[in-house]
Structures are given as C-alpha cells and as structure tokens.
C-alpha positions in Angstrom: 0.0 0.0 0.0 1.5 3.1 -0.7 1.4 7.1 0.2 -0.7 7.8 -2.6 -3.1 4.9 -1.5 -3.4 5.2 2.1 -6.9 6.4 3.0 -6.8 9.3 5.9 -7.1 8.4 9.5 -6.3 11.7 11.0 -6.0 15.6 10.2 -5.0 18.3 11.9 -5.6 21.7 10.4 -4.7 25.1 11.8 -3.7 23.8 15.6 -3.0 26.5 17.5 -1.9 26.3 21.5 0.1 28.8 23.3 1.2 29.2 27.0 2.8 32.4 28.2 5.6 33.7 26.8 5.9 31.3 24.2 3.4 29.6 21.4 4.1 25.8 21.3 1.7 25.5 18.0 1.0 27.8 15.8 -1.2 26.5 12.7 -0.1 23.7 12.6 -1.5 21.2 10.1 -0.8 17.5 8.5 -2.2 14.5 7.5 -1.5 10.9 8.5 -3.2 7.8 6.3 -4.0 4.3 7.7 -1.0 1.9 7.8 1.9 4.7 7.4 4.9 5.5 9.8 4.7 9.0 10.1 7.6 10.7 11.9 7.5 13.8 13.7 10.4 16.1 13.7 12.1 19.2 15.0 14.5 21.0 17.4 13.6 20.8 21.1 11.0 23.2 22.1 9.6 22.7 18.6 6.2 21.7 19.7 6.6 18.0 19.2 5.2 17.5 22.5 2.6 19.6 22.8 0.8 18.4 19.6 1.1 14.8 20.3 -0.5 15.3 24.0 -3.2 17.3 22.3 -3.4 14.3 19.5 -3.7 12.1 23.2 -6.6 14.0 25.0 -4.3 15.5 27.6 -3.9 18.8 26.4 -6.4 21.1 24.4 -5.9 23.7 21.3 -6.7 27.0 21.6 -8.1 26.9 17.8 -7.9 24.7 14.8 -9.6 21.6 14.3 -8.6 17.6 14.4 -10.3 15.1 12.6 -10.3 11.2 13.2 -11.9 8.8 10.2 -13.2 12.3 8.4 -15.4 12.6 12.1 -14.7 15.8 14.4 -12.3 14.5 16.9 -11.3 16.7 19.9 -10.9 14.2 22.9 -11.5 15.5 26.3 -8.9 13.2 28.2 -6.8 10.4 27.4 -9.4 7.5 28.3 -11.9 9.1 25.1 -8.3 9.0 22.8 -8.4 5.4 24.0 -11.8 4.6 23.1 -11.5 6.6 19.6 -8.3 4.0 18.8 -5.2 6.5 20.1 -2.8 4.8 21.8 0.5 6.4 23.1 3.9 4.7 24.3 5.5 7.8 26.4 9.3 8.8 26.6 9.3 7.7 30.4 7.8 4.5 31.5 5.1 4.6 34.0 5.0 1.1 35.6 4.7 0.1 39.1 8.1 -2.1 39.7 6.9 -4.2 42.6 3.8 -5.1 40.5 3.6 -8.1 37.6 3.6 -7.3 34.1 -0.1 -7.7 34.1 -0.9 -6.0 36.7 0.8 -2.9 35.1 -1.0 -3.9 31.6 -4.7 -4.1 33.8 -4.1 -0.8 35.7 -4.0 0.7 31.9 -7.3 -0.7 30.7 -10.5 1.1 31.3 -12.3 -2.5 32.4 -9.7 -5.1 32.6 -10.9 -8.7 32.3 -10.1 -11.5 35.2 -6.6 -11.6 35.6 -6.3 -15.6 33.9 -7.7 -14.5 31.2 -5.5 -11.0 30.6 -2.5 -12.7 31.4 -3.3 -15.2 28.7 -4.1 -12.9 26.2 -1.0 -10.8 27.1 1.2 -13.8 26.2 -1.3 -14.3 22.8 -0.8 -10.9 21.7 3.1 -10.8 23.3 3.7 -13.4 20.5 2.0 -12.5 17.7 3.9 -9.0 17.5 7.4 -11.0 18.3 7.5 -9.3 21.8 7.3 -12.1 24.2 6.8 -11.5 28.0 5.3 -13.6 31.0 2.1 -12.1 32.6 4.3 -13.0 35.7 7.0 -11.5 36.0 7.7 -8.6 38.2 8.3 -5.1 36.1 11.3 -4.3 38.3 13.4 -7.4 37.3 12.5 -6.8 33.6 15.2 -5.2 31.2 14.6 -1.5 29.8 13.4 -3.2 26.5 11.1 -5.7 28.1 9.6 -2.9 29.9 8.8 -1.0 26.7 7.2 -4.2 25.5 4.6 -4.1 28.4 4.0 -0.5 27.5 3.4 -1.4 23.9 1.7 -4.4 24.5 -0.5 -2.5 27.3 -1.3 -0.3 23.9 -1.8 -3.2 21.7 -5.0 -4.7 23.7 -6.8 -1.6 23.0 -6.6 -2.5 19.1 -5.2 1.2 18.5 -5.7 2.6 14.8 -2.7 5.3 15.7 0.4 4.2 17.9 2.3 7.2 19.0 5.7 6.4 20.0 7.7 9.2 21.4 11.6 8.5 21.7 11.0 4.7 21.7 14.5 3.4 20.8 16.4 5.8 23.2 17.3 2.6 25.9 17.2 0.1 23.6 20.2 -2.3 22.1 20.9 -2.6 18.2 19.3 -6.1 18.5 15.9 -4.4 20.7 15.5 -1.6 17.9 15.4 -4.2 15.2 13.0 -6.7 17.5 10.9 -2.9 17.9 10.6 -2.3 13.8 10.0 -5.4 13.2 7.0 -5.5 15.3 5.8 -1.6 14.1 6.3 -2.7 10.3 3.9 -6.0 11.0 1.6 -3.2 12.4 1.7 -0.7 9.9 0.9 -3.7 7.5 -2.1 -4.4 9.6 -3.2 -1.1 9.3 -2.6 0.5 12.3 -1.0 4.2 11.7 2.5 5.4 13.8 3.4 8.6 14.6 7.1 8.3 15.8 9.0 10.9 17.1 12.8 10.1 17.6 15.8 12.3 17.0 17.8 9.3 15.3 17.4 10.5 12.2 19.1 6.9 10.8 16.4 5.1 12.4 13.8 8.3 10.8 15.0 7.5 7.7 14.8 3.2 7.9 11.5 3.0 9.0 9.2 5.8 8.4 7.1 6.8 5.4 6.9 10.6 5.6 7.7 12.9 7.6 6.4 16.2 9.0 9.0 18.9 10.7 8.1 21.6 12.9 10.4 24.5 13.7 9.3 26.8 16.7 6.0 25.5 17.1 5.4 26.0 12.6 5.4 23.1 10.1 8.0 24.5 8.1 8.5 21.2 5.7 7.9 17.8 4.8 9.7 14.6 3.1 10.0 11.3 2.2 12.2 10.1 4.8 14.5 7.7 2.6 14.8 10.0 0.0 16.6 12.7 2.4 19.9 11.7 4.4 20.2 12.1 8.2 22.4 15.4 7.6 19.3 16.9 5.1 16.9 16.7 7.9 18.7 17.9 10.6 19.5 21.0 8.9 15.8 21.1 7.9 14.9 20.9 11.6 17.2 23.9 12.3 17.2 26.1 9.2 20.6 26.3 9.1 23.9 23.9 8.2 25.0 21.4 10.6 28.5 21.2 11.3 29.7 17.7 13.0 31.6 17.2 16.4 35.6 18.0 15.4 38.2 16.1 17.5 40.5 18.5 18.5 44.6 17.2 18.7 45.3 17.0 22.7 47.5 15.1 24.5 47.0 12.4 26.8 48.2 13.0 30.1 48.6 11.2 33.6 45.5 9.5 35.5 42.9 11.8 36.0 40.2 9.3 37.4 40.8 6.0 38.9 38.4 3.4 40.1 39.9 0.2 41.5 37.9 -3.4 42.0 34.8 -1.5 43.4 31.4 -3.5 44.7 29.2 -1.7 45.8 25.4 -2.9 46.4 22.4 -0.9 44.4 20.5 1.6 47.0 17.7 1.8 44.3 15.0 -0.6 44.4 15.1 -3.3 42.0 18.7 -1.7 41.0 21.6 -3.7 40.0 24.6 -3.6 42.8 28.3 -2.8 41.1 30.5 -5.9 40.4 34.3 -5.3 41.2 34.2 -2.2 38.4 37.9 -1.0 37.7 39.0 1.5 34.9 41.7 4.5 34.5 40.6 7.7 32.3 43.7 9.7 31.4 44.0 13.4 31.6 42.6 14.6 27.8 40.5 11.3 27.2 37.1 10.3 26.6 36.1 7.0 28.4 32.8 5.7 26.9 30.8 3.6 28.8 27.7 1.6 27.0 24.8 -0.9 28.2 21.3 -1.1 28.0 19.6 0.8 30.9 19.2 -0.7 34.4 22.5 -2.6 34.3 24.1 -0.8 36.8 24.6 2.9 35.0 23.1 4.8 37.6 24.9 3.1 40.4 28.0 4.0 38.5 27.3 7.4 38.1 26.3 7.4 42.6 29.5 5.6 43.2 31.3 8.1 41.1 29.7 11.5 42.3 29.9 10.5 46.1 26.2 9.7 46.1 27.1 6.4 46.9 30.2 6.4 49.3 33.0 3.8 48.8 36.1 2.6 51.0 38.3 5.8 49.9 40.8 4.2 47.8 38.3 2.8 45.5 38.3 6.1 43.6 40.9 8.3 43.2 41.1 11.7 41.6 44.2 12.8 40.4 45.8 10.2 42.6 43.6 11.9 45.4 41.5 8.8 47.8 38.4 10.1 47.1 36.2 7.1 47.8 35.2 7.9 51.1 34.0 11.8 50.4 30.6 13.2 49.5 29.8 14.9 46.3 30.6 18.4 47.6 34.2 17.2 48.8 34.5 15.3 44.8 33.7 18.6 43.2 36.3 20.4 45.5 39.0 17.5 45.0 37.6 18.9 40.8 34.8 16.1 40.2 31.9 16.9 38.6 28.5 14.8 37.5 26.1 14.7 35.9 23.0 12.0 36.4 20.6 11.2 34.0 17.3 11.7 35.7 16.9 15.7 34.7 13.7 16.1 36.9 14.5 15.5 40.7 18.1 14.4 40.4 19.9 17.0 38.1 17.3 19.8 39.2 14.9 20.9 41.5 12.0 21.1 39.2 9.8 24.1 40.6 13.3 26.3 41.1 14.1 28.7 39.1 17.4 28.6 36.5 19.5 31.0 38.4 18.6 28.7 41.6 19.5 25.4 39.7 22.6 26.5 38.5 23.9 27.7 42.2 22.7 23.9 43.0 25.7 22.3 41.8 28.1 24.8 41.3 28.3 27.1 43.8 31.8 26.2 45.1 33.3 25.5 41.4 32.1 28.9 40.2 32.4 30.8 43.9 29.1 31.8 43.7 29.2 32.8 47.2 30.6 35.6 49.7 30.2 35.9 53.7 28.3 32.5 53.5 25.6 34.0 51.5 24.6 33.3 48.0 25.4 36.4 45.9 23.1 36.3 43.4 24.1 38.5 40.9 26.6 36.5 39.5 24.6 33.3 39.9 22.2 34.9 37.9 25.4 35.9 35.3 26.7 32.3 35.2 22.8 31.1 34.7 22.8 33.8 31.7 26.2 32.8 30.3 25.0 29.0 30.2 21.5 29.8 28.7 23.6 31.8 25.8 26.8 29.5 25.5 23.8 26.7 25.1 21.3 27.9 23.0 18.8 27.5 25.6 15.1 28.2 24.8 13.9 29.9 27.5 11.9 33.3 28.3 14.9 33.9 30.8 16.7 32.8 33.7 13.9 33.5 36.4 11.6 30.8 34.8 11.1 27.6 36.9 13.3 24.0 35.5 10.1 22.3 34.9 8.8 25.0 32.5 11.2 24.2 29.8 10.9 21.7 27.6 13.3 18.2 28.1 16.2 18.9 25.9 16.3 22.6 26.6 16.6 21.9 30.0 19.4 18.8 29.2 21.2 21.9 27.9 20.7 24.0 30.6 22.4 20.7 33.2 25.4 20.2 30.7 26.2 23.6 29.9 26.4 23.9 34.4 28.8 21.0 34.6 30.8 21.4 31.8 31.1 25.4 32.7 32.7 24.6 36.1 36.1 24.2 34.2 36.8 20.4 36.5 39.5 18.2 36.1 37.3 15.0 35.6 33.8 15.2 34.3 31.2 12.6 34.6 28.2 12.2 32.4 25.2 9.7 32.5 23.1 10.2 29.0 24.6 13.6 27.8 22.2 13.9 24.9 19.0 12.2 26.2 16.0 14.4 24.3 18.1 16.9 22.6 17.8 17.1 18.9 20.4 16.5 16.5 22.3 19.9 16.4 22.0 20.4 20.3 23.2 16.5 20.2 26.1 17.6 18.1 26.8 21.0 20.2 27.2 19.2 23.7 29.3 16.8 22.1 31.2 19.3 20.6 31.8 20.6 24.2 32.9 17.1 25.9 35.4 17.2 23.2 36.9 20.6 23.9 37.1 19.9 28.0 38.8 16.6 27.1 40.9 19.0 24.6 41.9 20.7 27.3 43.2 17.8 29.5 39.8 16.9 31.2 39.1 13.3 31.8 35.9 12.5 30.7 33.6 9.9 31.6 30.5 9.2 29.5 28.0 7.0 29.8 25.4 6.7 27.1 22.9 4.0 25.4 23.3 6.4 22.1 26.1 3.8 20.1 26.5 6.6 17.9 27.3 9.1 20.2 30.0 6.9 21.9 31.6 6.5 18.6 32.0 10.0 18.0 33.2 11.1 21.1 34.8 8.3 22.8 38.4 7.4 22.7 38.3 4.0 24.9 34.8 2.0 25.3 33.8 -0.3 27.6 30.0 -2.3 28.6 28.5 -2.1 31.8 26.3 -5.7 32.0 24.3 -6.5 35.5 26.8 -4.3 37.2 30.5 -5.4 35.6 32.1 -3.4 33.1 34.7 -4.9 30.6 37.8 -4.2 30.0 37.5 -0.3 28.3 39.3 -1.2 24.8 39.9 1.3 21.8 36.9 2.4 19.9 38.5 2.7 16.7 37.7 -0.3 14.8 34.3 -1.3 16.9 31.7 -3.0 14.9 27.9 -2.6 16.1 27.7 -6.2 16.1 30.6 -6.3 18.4 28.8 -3.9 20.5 25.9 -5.3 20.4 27.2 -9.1 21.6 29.0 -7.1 24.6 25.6 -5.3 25.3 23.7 -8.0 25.4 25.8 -9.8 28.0 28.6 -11.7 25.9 31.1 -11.0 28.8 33.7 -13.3 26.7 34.0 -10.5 23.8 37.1 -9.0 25.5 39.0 -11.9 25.8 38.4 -13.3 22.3 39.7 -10.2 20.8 42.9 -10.4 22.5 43.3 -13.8 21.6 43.0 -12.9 17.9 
C-alpha cells in the first residue's frame, strides 16, 4: 500500500496552542493515512510535545480543528483518545516495579478482564507482535526493553488505529530496535497508523514513510524520509547547516580518574549492585561507557559522584583517595557529575534557572561571599549557560520544569561542563536533545577533554560513543569490561557485549 493509497485516519488543520511567553503551536497542520509510519520532527522546544498530547486527550488547542476517520475528533482526556483508537507509548515509563507485568497492563485498561484470562491474552498478543513477555513476572526485574514491551503491549490490547511512540529506541540495544521495527512494520501492515517521534534521524530515515517537521511550534516542511539523508533533515529541523563534532589534537596525560575493583550494592530498588568495576581515564581522554539501561549505569554514576560512598581508595582523583567523600568534597578535590534523571536528580523542578545552577556549582564557580549566595553573579553564570547553550527559555527566572526536556538537558550540561573540572562525569549527555543540540554538547565534551579533562560518559546512544569516545567499555548486570579502543568497533561487536557476551574481550585479544 503506498502514500498515494493510504486512505486518511487523521487531520489536523490550523492547531493552535500557546502558553505564556511562548506559542508551542502555531497552525499547525498535517495528514496521516492508515497503515503509514509518520515521523515527527524538530528541534527541542519545537512543539513535538505539545501536539502529540493534544493528539492524546491531555492537552487542548486553543483553535484549529482535528479530525479522526473524516469525524470531528477533539478528545476530552486520554481514556476518550483510547476509546476513539489512540494509543501512546510515552518517553518515560510509567510502571509500578513491585507489580507483575499484568498487573501494570490491567491498571491501563478502562475494564480489565479476570486476571487468567488478561495474562493469557497478554502472552497471545506478546507473540503474535514478536514481543514475548510472562504475565508474571515482576516489572522491576525486567530489562529497559522488556519494559517497553509491556507498555506497547498494554497499547496493543486496545486494538489502536494510531500508535504514538515518542523517543521509543532511546534505551534500547541494536538487537531491541530491530525486534521494535520489526514488530511496528507488522503493524503498519495491519493497518494500524505510527506517529514516531525520535531524534535518530538513521532510524527516521529506515523506518518511516513521511515525515512532518516543525520548527518553533510551525510546520515548516515535509519529506520522504528515505529520499533525504540524516544530515538533510537535521539542517531542515534547524534552518541552518550542521556542522559535526571535530576532534580537537590534545595530548593524553597522567590518570585523572581512577576506580579500583569497586562493589558496591544498588541503594535503588530493584537496581543492579556494582561488580568489582575497575578503569583509568587519562587526563585529555574520553572514556565511553555503553549498556542497556538498568544494568548498573546509575549506580556507576552514585558511586562516582559521592552519592554512593565507597572505602576511599576505590576512587581516586588525580591520585587523590576520594572514595570515602561526598559529592561536595569530589567537586572540591575537581569532580563533577552529571546523572541522567533531569527532573529530581539534576534539578529541582519548581526552582528557578538562576537557583539550579547555584545547586551544583556554587563552590566551582564561587558563587558565594560571607556564606551568603550572591546572586548576581549566579544569575550571570545562569545567563552565560543559557547563551553559550542555546537555551530556549523566556529567561533565567523561569522555573526547571517550565522548559521543555532537551532545553533543559542543555541547561544541566552547559552547568557542569562550565565549572572548568579536572574530571567530568556524564550519564546520557544527549538524552532528548535534537540532533544539532546533540552535536553542540558533544562538541563541548570534546573541547574539555581537549583541554586535559578526563571525561567519563555513559550513554545508550552507540553513535554518540563512537563519536566522542576514545576508549569504550560495557556495563552488564553491574560489571564493566575491560575499556578497549573504539577505533575499529563494529555494532555487532557492540551489540554481543551489550547483550551480556562478557567473553568479547578476551576473544579479541586472543586474535
């Protein structure tokens, strides 16, 4: 079945929403037909989000008009999206850990049926879409993918007629993503519609039949996916070229972090406890660190931020013990980190900018005098990052949870990597941003490393490890391989080490 075939599920013409300060929508209009992979694109703070929760019932326009099967279609909430056939697979999980897998998928139903009878057509329907999973297990001892299984299968019992998918492949391995498209092709054959937003333009470009891409709030084109390359799109996402992270020549100097045979047990529930973790990272290089989520990554990042104390010569910082001090004594001994969890963990959500970025660098930058905050140049170092990061934002007063996710993962990196440290940690530097942003912050790892910083980063983006990374190691149920040199890495290889092939290091030295 092709474009020109495809019979209309959905319009949207002339959707307008606006909150202050800032239009997220502004006449917006497109098309998607029955059966077609539909991607939506654009910067962050495009308006992505907005239009799909108004698409979802959880937000509503100011003006325009949506239209579902040629009928007027404006739901109220997301239960009427539900009942009209929209289904949506969000960015963030929301499962209950210390609940089975079908008891998460009947806490999403409107009237689930007896639980003998969901859990055996969550195996029936599990199967059929090559996504197999056991009504019984507990969420919190599933894998990241597995988890996004429950959430599309959840979606999948409600016979959707449009699947939207927002950033589904960002914890997934090589192997998952392929598992995932197989599984939304077979759909899309079926029928059922997909709007997919991703900033993996590759994946964009593999899997998707058209494409639709906003620019500050505005559809300002559209393409064939396949027909463009990733580059093409990115710069139509931005309106402007694209220039790619440049390696700049530095020289690799002494230890700058050390970690040394380090257990340490998870204090997350349902976490994954650290497995006798060693590693160097050399003043001027860039230590990549890969694995699907929920293998110990966060742990890692704890252990290394002095969230998670350790016996002190575990870690060592410039041949500083540090194992023993808290995260205030790391960034004085010239640690910084970075965690992945932007809302809670990086930043206090309902503080303002100017308060976030006194939250973690008030001793780096000296942000105080007499024991008081002085807030002018808090509020300076707040401007500087907003400007040096292309941060889209009203101003610095605004509160962390007002922006949108990748604006605000610009706001985080541009605070640590501003602090001018010695060693710099960083758990999913990119997570959410869109592909110039991506390529910006990368950009900026490269120049601290450039300038003798050793650099830790821990990512599920392959690509992004590729490019920046100089050594790259696996962290699988809390043991990392031996870090070996990226040049010369196939995916495959990756993906074997990934998925738990703890034997990949030692057959390549044996080669």
């Amino acid at each position: 079945m092709t474009g020109t075939e495809r019979k209309e599920l959905l319009r949207i013409e002339g959707v307008t929403k606006a909150y202050p300060g800032v239009v997220a929508n502004a006449d917006v209009g497109f098309s998607i037909g029955e059966g077609e992979v539909h991607a939506l694109l654009g910067e962050n703070g495009a308006g992505k989000s907005t239009l799909v929760k108004m698409i979802y019932g959880l937000v509503k326009p100011d003006s325009g008009a949506m239209h579902l099967r040629g009928a007027p279609y404006a739901p109220g909430k997301p239960a009427e999206a539900r009942r009209l056939g929209v289904a949506m697979v969000f960015q963030h999980f929301s499962l209950f850990e210390a609940l089975t897998v079908a008891e998460n998928v009947a806490l999403g139903m409107e009237t689930p049926p007896p639980m003998r009878e969901l859990a055996t057509r969550i195996r029936a329907v599990s199967e059929e879409y090559g996504l197999p999973l056991d009504p019984a297990r507990l969420v919190g001892d599933l894998s990241a993918g597995e988890r996004q299984r429950v959430e599309i299968i959840r979606c999948l019992l409600q016979d959707p007629k449009l699947l939207i998918m927002d950033e589904p492949t960002s914890v997934l391995t090589p192997q998952e993503v392929e598992i995932l498209f197989r599984t939304l092709r077979q759909l899309s054959a079926e029928g059922t519609a997909i709007l997919y937003i991703s900033h993996k333009l590759e994946e964009i470009r593999a899997l998707c039949d058209a494409a639709t891409i906003l620019r500050r709030g505005r559809v300002v084109a559209t393409c064939t996916p396949r027909e463009k390359t990733a580059r093409e799109m990115a710069e139509l996402m931005v309106g402007a070229s694209l220039t790619p992270p440049e390696r700049k020549p530095g020289q690799k100097g002494e230890v700058g972090l050390g970690v040394s045979d380090l257990s340490l047990p998870s204090p997350i529930p349902f976490g994954t406890s650290l497995k006798e973790v060693s590693f160097t990272v050399a003043k001027g290089e860039v230590l990549g660190i890969a694995g699907v989520a929920g293998n110990g990554q966060d742990e890692l990042l704890l252990a290394l931020s002095g969230e998670l104390p350790s016996a002190a010569d575990k870690v060592r910082v410039n041949s500083r013990p540090v194992g023993d001090l808290g995260p205030v004594g790391r960034r004085r001994a010239g640690l910084v980190a970075a965690p992945e969890d932007r809302y809670g963990h990086a930043a206090a959500p309902d503080m303002s900018l100017v308060e976030n970025a006194f939250l973690t660098a008030g001793l780096r930058r000296e942000l105080m005098s007499g024991g008081f905050i002085d807030w002018r140049k808090t509020r300076a170092f707040a401007e500087e990052i907003i400007a040096d990061y292309d941060v889209r934002t009203p101003g610095p007063d605004v509160a962390a949870r007002a922006l949108s996710g990748g604006n605000l993962q610009k706001f985080l990196m541009g605070r640590e990597l501003m602090q001018g440290a010695g060693v710099i940690v960083i758990n999913q530097p990119t997570w959410g941003v869109d592909a110039a942003a991506a390529a910006a912050i990368r950009q900026k790892i490269l120049d601290q490393a450039a300038q003798g910083a050793a650099v830790v980063v821990i990512s599920q983006d392959l690509d992004e490890l590729l490019e920046v990374a100089d050594s790259f190691a696996v962290l699988n149920e809390g043991r990392l391989t031996k870090p070996r040199p990226t040049a010369g890495l196939t995916m495959d290889e990756i993906g074997l080490m990934m998925g738990g092939a703890h034997g990949m290091e030692v057959a390549h030295h044996v080669e």
